[in-house]
C-alpha positions as CSV (number, residue, x, y, z in Angstrom):
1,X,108.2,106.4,123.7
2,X,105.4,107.2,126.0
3,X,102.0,107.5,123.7
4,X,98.7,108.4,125.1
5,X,95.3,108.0,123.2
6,X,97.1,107.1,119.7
7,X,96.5,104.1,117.7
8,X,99.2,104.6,114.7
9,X,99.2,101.3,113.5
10,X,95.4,102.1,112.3
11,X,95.9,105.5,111.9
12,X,99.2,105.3,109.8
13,X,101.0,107.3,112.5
14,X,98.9,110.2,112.7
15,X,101.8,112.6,113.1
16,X,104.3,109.8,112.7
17,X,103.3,110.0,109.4
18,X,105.8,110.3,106.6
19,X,105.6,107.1,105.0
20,X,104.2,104.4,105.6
21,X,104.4,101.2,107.9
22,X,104.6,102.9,111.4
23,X,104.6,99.6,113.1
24,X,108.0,98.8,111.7
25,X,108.7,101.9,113.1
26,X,108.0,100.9,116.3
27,X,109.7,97.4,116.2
28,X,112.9,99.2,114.8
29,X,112.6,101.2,117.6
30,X,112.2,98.6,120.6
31,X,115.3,96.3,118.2
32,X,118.0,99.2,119.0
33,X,116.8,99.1,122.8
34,X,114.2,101.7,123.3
35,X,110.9,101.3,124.6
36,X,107.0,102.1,123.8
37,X,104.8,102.3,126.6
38,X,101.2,103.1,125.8
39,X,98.5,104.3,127.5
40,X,94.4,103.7,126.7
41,X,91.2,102.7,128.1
42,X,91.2,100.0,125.2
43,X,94.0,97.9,124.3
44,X,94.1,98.4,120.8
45,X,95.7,97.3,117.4
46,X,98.7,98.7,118.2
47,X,99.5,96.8,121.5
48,X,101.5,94.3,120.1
49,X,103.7,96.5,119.3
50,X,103.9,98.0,122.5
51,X,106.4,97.2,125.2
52,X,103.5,97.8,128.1
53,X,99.8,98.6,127.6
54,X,98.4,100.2,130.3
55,X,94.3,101.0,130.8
56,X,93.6,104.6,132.0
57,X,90.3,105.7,133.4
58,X,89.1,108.4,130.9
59,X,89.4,112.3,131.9
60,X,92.5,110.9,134.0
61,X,95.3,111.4,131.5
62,X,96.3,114.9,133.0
63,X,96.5,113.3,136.8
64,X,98.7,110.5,135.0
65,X,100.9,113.3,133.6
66,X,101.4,115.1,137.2
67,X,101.8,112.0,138.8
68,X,104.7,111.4,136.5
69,X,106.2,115.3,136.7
70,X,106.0,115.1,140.3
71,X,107.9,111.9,140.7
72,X,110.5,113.9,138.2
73,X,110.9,116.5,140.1
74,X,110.6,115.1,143.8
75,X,113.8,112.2,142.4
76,X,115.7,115.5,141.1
77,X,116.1,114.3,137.5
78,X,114.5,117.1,135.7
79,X,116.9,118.6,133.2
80,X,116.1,121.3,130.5
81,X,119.2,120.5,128.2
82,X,119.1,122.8,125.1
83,X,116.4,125.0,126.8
84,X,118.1,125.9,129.8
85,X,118.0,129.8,129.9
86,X,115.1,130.0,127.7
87,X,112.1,128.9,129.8
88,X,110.4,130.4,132.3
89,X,107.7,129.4,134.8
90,X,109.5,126.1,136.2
91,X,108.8,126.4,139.8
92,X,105.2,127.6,139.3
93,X,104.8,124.4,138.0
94,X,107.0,122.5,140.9
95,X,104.4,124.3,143.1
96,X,101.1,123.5,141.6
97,X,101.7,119.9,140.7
98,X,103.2,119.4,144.5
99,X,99.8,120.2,145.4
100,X,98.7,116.0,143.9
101,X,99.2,112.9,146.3
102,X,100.5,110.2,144.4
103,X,98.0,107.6,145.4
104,X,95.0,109.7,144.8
105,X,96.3,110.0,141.3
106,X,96.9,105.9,141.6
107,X,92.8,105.8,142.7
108,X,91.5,108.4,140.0
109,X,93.9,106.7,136.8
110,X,93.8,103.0,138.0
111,X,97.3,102.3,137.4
112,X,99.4,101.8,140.1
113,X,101.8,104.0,142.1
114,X,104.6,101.9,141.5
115,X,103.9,102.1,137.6
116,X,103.4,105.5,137.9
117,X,106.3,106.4,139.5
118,X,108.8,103.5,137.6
119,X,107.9,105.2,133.9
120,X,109.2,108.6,134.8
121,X,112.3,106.9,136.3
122,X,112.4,105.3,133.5
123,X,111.4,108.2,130.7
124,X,114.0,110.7,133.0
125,X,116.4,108.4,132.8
126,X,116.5,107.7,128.9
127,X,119.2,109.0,127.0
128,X,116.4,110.3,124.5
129,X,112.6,110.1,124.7
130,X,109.1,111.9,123.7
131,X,105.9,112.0,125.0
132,X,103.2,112.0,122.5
133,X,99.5,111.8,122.3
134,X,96.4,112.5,119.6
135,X,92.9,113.0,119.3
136,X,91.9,109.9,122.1
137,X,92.9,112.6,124.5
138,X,92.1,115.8,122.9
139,X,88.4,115.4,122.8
140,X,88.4,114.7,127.0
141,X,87.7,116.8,130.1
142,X,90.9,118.4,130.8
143,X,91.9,117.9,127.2
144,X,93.5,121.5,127.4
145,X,95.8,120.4,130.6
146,X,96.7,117.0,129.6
147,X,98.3,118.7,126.0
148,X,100.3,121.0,127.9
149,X,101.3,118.6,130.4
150,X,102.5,115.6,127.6
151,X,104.6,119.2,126.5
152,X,105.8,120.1,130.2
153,X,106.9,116.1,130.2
154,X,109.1,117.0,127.2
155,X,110.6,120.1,128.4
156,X,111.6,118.6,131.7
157,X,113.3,116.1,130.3
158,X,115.9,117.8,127.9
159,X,113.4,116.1,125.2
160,X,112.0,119.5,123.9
161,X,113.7,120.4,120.0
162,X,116.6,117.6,120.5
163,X,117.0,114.5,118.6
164,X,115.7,111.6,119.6
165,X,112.9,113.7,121.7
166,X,110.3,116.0,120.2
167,X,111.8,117.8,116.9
168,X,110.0,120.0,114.3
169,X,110.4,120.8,110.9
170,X,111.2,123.5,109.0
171,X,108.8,123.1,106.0
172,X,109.4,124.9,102.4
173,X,106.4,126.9,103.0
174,X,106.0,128.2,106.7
175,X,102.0,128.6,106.9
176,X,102.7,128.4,110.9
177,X,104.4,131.5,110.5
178,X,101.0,132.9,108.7
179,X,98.8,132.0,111.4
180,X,97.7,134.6,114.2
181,X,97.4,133.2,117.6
182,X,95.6,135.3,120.3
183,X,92.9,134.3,123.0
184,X,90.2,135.8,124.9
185,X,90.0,138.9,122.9
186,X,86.1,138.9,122.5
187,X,83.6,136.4,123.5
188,X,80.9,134.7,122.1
189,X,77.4,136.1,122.1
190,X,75.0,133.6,124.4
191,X,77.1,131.2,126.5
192,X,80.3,134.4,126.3
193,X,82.9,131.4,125.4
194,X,86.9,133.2,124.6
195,X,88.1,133.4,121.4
196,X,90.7,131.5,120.1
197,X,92.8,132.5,116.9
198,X,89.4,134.2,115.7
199,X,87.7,131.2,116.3
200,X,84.8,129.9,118.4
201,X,84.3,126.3,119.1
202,X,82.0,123.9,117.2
203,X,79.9,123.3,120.2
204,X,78.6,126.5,121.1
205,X,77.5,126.8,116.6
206,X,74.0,125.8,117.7
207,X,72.9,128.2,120.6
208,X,74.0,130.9,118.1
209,X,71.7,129.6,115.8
210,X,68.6,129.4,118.1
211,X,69.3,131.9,120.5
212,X,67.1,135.4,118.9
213,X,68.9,138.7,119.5
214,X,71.0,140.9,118.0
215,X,74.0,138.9,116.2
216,X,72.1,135.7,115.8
217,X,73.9,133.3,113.0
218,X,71.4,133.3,110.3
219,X,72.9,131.8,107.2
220,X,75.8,129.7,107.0
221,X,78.9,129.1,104.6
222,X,79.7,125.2,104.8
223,X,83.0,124.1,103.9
224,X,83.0,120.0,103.3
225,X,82.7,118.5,106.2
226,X,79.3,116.2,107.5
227,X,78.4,117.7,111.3
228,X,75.5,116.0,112.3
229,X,77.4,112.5,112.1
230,X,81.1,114.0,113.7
231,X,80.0,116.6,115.8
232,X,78.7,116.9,119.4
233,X,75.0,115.9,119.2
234,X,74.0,115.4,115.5
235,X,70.4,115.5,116.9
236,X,71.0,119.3,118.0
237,X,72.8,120.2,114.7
238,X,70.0,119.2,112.6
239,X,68.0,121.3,115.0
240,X,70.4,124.0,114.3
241,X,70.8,123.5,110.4
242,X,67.2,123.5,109.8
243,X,66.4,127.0,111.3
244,X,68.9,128.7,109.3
245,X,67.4,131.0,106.6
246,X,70.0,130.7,104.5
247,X,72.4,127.6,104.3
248,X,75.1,127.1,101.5
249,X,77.2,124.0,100.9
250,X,80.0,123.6,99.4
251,X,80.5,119.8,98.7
252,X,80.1,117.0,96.7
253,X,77.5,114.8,98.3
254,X,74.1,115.6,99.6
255,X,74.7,114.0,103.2
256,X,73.2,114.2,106.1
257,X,73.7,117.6,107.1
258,X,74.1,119.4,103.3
259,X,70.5,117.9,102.9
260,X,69.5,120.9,104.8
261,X,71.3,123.5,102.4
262,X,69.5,125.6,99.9
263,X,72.3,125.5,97.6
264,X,75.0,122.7,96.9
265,X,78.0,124.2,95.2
266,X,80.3,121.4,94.1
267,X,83.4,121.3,93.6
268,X,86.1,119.7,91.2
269,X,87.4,116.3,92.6
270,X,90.7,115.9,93.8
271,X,92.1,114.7,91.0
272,X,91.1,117.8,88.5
273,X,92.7,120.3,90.8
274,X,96.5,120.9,91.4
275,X,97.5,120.4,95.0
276,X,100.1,121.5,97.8
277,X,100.3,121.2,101.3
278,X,100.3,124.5,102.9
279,X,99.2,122.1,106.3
280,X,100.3,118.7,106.9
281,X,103.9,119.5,106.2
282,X,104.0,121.4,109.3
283,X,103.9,117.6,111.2
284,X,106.1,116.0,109.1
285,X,109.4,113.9,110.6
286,X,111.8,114.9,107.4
287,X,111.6,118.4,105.9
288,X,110.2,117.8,102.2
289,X,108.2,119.0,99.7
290,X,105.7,118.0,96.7
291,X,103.4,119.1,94.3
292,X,100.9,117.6,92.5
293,X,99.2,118.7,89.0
294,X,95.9,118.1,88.3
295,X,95.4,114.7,86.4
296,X,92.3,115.7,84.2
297,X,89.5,118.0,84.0
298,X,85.9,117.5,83.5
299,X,82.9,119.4,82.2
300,X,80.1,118.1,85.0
301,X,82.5,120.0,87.3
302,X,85.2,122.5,86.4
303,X,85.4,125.2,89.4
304,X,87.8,124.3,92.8
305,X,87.2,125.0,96.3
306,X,89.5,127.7,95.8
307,X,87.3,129.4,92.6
308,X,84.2,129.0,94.5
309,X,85.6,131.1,97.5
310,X,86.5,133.8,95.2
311,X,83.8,134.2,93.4
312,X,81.7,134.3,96.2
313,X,84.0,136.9,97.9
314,X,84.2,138.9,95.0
315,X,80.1,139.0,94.4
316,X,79.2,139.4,97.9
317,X,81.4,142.5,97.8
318,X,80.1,144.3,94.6
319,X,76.8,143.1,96.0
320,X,77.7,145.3,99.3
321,X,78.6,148.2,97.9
322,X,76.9,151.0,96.7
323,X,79.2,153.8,95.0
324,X,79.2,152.9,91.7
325,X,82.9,153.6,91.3
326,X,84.0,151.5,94.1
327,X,81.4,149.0,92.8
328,X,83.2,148.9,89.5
329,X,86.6,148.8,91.2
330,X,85.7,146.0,93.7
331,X,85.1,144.4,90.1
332,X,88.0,144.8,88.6
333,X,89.9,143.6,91.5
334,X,87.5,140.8,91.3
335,X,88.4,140.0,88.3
336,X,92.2,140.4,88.8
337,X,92.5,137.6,91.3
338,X,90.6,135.5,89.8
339,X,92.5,135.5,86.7
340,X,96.1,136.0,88.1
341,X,96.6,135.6,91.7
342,X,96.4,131.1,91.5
343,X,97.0,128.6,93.8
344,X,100.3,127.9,91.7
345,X,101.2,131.7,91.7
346,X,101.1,131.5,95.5
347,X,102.6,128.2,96.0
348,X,105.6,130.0,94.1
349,X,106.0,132.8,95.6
350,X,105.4,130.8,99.3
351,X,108.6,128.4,98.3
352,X,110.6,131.3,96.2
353,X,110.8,132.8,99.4
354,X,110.6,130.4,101.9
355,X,114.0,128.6,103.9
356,X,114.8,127.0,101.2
357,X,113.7,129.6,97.8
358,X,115.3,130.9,94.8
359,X,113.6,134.2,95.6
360,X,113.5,136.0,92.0
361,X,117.0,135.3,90.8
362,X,116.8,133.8,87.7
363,X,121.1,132.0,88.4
364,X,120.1,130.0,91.6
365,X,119.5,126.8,90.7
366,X,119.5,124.9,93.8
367,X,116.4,127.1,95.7
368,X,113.0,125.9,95.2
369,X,110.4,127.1,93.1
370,X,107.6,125.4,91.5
371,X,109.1,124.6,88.1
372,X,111.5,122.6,90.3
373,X,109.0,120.7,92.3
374,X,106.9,120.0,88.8
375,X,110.5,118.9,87.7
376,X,110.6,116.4,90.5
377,X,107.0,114.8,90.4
378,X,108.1,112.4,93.4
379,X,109.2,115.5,95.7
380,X,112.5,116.7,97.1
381,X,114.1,115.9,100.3
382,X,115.4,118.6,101.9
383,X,116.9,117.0,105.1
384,X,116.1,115.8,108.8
385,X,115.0,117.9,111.4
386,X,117.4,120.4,113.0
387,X,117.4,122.3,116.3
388,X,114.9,125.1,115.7
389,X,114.5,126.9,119.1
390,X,114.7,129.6,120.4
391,X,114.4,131.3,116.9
392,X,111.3,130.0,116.7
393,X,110.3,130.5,119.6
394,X,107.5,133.0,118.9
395,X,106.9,134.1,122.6
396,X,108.4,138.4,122.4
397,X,111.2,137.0,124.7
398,X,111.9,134.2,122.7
399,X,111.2,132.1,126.4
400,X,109.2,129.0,126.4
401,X,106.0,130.1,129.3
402,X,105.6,126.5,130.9
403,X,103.2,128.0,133.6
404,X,100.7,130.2,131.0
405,X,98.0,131.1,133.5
406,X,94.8,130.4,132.3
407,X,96.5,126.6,132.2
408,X,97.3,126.6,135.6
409,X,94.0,128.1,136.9
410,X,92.4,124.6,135.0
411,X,94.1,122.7,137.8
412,X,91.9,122.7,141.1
413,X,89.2,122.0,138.5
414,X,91.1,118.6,137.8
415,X,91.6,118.1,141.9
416,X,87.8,119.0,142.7
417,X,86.8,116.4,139.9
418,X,88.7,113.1,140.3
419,X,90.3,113.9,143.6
420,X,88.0,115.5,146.3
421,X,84.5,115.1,144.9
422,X,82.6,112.0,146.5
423,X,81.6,109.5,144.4
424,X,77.7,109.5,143.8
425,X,75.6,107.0,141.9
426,X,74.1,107.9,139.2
427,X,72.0,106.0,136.4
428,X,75.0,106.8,133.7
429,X,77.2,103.9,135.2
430,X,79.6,103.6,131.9
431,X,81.8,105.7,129.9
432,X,82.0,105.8,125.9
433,X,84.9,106.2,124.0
434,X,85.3,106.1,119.8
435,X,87.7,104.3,117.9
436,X,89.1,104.2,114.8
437,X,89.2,101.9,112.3
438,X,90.4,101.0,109.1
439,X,87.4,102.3,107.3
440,X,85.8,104.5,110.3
441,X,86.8,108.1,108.2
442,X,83.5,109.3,106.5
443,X,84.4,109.8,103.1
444,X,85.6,105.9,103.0
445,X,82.2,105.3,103.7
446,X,81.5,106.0,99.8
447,X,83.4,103.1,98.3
448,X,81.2,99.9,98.5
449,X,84.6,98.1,98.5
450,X,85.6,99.9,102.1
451,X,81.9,99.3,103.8
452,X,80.9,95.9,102.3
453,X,80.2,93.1,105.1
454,X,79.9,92.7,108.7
455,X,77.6,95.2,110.5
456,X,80.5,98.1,111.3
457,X,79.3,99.4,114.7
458,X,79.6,96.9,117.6
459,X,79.6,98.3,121.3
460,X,82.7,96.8,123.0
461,X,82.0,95.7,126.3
462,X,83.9,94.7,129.1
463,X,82.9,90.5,130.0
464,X,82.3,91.6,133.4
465,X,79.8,94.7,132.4
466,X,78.3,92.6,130.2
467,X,77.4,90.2,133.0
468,X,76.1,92.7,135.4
469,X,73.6,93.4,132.5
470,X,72.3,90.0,131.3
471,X,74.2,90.7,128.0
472,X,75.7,88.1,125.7
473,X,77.2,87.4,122.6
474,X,73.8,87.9,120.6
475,X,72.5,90.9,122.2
476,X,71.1,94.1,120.5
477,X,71.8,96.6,123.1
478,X,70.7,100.6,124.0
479,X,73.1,102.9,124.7
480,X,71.5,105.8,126.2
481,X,73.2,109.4,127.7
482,X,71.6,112.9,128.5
483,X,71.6,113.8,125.0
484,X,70.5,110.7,123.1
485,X,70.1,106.8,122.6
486,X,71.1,104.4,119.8
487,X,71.3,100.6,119.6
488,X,73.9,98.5,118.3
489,X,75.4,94.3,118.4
490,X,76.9,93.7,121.5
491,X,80.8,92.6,121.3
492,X,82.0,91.3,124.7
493,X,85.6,91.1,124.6
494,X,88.3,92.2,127.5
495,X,90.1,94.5,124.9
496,X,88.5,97.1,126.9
497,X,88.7,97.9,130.9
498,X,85.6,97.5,133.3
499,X,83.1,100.2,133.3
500,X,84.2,101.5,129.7
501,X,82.6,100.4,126.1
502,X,83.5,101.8,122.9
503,X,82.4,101.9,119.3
504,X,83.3,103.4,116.1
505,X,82.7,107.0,115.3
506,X,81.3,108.5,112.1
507,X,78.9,106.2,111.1
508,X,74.7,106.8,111.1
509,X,73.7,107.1,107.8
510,X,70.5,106.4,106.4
511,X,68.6,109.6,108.2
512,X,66.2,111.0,105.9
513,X,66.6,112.2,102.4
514,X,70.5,112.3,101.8
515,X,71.2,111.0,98.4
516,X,74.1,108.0,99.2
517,X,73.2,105.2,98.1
518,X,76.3,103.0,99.4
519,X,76.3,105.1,102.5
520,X,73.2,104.0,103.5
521,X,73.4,100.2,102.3
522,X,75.5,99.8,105.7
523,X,74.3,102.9,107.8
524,X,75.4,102.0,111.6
525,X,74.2,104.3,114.4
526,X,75.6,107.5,115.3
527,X,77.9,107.7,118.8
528,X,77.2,111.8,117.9
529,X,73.6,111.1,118.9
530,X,75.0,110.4,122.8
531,X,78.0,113.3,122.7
532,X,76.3,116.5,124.5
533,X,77.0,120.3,123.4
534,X,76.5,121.3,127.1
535,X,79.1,118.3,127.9
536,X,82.9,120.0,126.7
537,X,86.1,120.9,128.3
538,X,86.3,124.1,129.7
539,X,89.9,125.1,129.3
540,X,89.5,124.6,125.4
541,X,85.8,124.3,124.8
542,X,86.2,121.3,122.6
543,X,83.6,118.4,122.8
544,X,83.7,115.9,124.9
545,X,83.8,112.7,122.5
546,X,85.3,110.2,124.6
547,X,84.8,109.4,128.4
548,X,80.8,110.6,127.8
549,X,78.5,108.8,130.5
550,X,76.3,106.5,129.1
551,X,73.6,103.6,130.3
């Protein structure tokens, strides 16, 4: 089990995640003889669990990958197993990862050649194994190339849809199969970023904002969420959210960034609303499935997200339109959905017809509907995982692309960064990375019982950095990048590697007229305030979160 950038024993698994205790997971898995070998720039709650921890420079997950490939493929113990016959692309990718040395990859990472080389022995050589990795190395430069590699890993290694390696499920409701994936197809309006799956990254939300000119975003429809504490710069999306002419929330809280709304819709609580998951089934490691009635309902708050959207839909149309006819039949429609066409009526048409449905005969028992899951309050299992490709395979000839080539044209961009530029000095001598904790996630942040004590945000340093910097144990320290500064406790500790330190993400409350009063009893400082919008990968054009340069 080769992880890179996860910490599932705080973050319950992350994908691991159906049920609970993933660290006896782990051990179960090192007692029948297998192996976990992880891979972070801070050696984290789930080391001990771990058969080796190794630190990684950050950005330098991809080279790690190649390095491993390319000792794969030079040994001759690539094997595609199952997928033989339905992949294409293999030697493009021989060719373009023959193009790394080894020991520049050992310089750029700081793990060893030997090391480098001995785990893809040692992952080739396994009857069964995965290569998995989460958000520590999806919010990186080269973010885009170091999740295609981990999947290039997997194929490789007869480890892609076969037990033991990487399986998927085959949920009672397919909302994958809803989903439209396309890229490139337009571009955005100032910085001409690609599409993806008709949507723009976060990053670029602002500059649209600012930016005058025809197509300018002027009013905005806010969905939960709190960007100016988990997004890029929260310094530059308060710039943003305050220009807006017209800002509606939809949320509960007045936080730090709906404090800039005109209007707070908010919605029903969790608990007054019926509930299925069209999303996180589509991760899970059994196929299941489990829905969940609303508990209660209230009068300070009756509508769901889902009423809010349609109503809003439905009057923003009649608003449009000007025929009084189709006014009045935009209406009626209006009216329609919102009194027939339910979350409940589409959860049961969604499992009536999905792999495992009743459809609409009225004799079949055994396929799912809703009045079965409502019957079965604690869910239904509906098996493990099963081979699933090539039918699922979504490519038109049903081929996995390993070489797709706006990937592949990402690659000098890695070389030119970490392996031929020259080093150069420069006043940002450190790197920042977030972590998670146990009561990091925003919306923990209002239960007093979840954020009472110790001051939450600490920078981790390195003993040695600390040195360098006349930094001890009772030091308030600034942390400064391009974008920002903030100051926090020092914590000097050898969890993390030389020229790295780390904090927790998602704190920073107590800015200016937000109304949360346990929020703000423990606020912390923002590591948003140092992340940079002009700072992002530019395969994928997510933020850069971790690996920002700092001082």
């Amino acid at each position: 089990y080769l992880m890179l950038g996860t910490n599932p024993k705080i973050s319950n698994g992350a994908q691991m995640a159906t049920g609970a205790n993933t660290y006896k997971k782990l051990n179960a898995l090192r007692e029948r003889g297998g192996k976990c070998v992880l891979l972070d720039p801070r050696r984290t709650e789930s080391v001990k669990y771990m058969d080796e921890h190794h630190f990684i420079n950050p950005h330098t997950d991809a080279l790690f990958l190649i390095g491993v490939i390319r000792t794969i493929f030079d040994r001759g113990l690539d094997r595609l197993g199952r997928m033989e016959g339905h992949v294409r692309g293999l030697e493009e990718v021989k060719a373009a990862v023959g193009t790394f040395d080894l020991d520049d990859i050992s310089r750029a990472t700081g793990i060893a050649r030997q090391d480098i080389e001995r785990i893809a022995v040692e992952f080739a050589s396994a009857g069964t194994a995965v290569c998995y990795g989460r958000t520590g190395i999806s919010m990186v430069d080269f973010a885009g190339l170091t999740q295609w590699l981990m999947q290039v890993l997997n194929v490789i290694t007869g480890n892609m849809d076969e037990v033991g390696g990487l399986t998927f499920p085959k949920p009672a409701i397919d909302s994958l199969a809803l989903s439209r994936s396309s890229w490139d197809r337009y571009r955005s309006r100032v910085s001409g970023r690609p599409e993806f799956s008709d949507e723009f990254p976060l990053v670029i939300l602002g500059e649209e904002i600012l930016t005058p000119g025809e197509g300018q975003v002027r009013a905005l429809l806010g969905f939960a969420g709190n960007m100016v504490l988990s997004m890029a710069d929260g310094n530059h999306s308060e710039k943003a959210l305050n220009a807006l002419e017209f800002y509606v929330a939809i949320d509960m809280y007045r936080n730090e960034t709906t404090r800039f709304a005109d209007v707070i819709l908010p919605p029903c609580g969790p608990f007054e609303k019926s509930h299925y998951d069209f999303f996180y089934h589509l991760y899970d490691t059994i196929n299941w499935a489990k829905f969940s009635p609303r508990l209660f309902v209230t009068q300070e708050s009756k509508w769901s997200d889902w009423e809010i959207f349609t109503e809003l839909l439905g009057r923003f149309a009649t608003k449009r339109e000007s025929k009084l006819l189709k006014k009045g039949l935009i209406s009626l429609a209006h009216r329609f959905v919102r009194r027939f066409v339910t979350p409940e009526l589409v959860t049961d048409l969604g499992l009536r017809f999905g792999p495992y449905g009743k459809g609409l005969n009225p004799f079949n028992r055994k396929g799912l509907s809703l009045k079965k899951l409502k019957d079965n309050p604690h869910g239904i299992y509906l098996g493990e995982h099963s081979y699933t490709f090539p039918e699922r395979l979504w490519t038109e000839d049903k081929k996995i692309d390993l070489a797709p080539r706006v990937i592949v044209d990402d690659l000098p961009r890695l070389k030119s960064t970490h392996i031929e530029a020259d080093s150069q000095d420069s006043e940002f001598d450190l790197k920042i990375i977030s972590r998670l904790t146990n009561r990091t996630l925003g919306w923990m942040h209002h239960s007093y019982r979840l954020i009472k004590g110790k001051n939450p945000c600490e920078l981790m340093i390195h003993p040695d950095d600390a040195m360098a910097r006349g930094i001890d144990k009772n030091s308030l320290v600034r942390v400064s990048s391009r974008a920002g500064q903030i100051e926090l406790p020092a914590a000097i500790t050898d969890d993390i590697m030389p020229g790295v330190v780390c904090m927790p993400h998602l704190w920073g409350h107590g800015r200016r007229n937000t109304q949360q009063e346990v929020d703000n009893s423990n606020p912390g400082v923002s590591m948003n305030d140092l992340t940079d919008v002009k700072y992002f990968d530019q395969l994928t054009g997510n933020a850069i979160v971790n690996g920002v340069p700092v001082k």
